[in-house]
N, C-alpha and C positions, 0 to 999 in steps of 0.2 A: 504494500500500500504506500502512496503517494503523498508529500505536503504541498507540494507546489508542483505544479504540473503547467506545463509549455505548450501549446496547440499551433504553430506556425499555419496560417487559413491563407487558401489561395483560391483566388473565386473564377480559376478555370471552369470554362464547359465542362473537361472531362473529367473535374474535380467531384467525388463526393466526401462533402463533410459530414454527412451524418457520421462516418465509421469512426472517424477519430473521434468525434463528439461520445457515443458511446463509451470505448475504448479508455477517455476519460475518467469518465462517471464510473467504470467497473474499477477501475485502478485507484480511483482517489479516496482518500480517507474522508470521514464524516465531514471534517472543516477544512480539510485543503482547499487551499487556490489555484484558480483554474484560469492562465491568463492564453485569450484568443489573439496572436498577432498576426496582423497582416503588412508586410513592405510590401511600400510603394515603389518602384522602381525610379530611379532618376530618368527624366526625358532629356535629350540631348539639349542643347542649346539652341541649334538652326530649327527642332522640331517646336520646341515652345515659340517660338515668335508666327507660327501658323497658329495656332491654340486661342482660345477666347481668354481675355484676361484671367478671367473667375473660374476660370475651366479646373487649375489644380484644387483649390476650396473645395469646391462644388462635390470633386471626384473624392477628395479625403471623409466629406460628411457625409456623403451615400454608402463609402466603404465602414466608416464608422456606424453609421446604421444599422450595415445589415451585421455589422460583429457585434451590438450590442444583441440585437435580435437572437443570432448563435448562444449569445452567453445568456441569456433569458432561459436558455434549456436545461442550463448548470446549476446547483446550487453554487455558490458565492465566486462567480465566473464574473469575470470583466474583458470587454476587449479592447486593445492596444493598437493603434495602428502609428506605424515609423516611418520612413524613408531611406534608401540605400539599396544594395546591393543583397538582395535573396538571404542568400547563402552566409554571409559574412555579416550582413545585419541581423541573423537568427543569433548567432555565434555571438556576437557584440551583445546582444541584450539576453542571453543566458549568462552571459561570464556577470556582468554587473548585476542581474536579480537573482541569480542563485538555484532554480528551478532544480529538480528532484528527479524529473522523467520529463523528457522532450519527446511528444508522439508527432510522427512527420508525417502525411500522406506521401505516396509517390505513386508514378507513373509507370505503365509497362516501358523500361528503357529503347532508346529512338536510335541508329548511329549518332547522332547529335550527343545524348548525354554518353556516349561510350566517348567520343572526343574530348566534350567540354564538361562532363560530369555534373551531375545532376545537384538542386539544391539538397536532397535528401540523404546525397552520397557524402555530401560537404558536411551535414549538420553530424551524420555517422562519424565520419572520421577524424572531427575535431570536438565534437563536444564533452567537455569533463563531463558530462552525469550523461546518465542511461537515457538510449535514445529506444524508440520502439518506432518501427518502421510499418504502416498498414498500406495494404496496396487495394 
């Protein structure tokens, strides 16, 4: 059993979060926290000046949204939403909050992530605490 548990949420199509959401709740202790984080990927520079002003705001509170919605399903869940880089911004904010089990979804692997390796490969093979991987 679990005190603080990590949910990294990516709201791909092919993405289901129910299983990690689940996968959660069976693993977590009566009063564990359950933090849902979603990165934002940085947009290049030449891509934001096509972009509506409001455009970044607008995309952070809709994505805040539906992570609060997610965490509604939890007892004492909240969700997070950051900026940076996937893999390395999971990694950045487990090392600072301490988490206990990081559950990662992933993907049946693409040649792409046999190249450039997957977010889930990264949070595996760097993160100090237990990762559980659902596919």
């Amino acid at each position: 059993m679990y005190h603080n548990i990590l949910v990294p949420i990516a709201f791909d199509s092919e993405r289901d979060t129910s299983a990690p959401l689940k996968l959660a709740e069976l693993l977590a202790t009566p009063n564990a926290k359950v933090t849902l984080l979603h990165v934002v990927e940085h947009i290049p520079g030449y891509a934001i000046s096509y972009m509506p002003a409001d455009y970044l705001r607008e995309a952070r509170a809709a994505i805040q949204s539906q992570l609060d919605e997610l965490a509604a399903q939890l007892p004492n869940a909240k969700g997070v939403v950051i900026e940076g880089h996937s893999g390395r911004s999971i990694l950045d904010w487990a090392t600072e909050n301490k988490p206990d089990l990081i559950i990662v979804a992933s993907h049946r692997p693409g040649m792409q992530d046999l190249l450039l390796g997957s977010t889930a490969a990264q949070v595996v093979r760097h993160a100090a605490c237990a990762v559980h991987v659902v596919r």
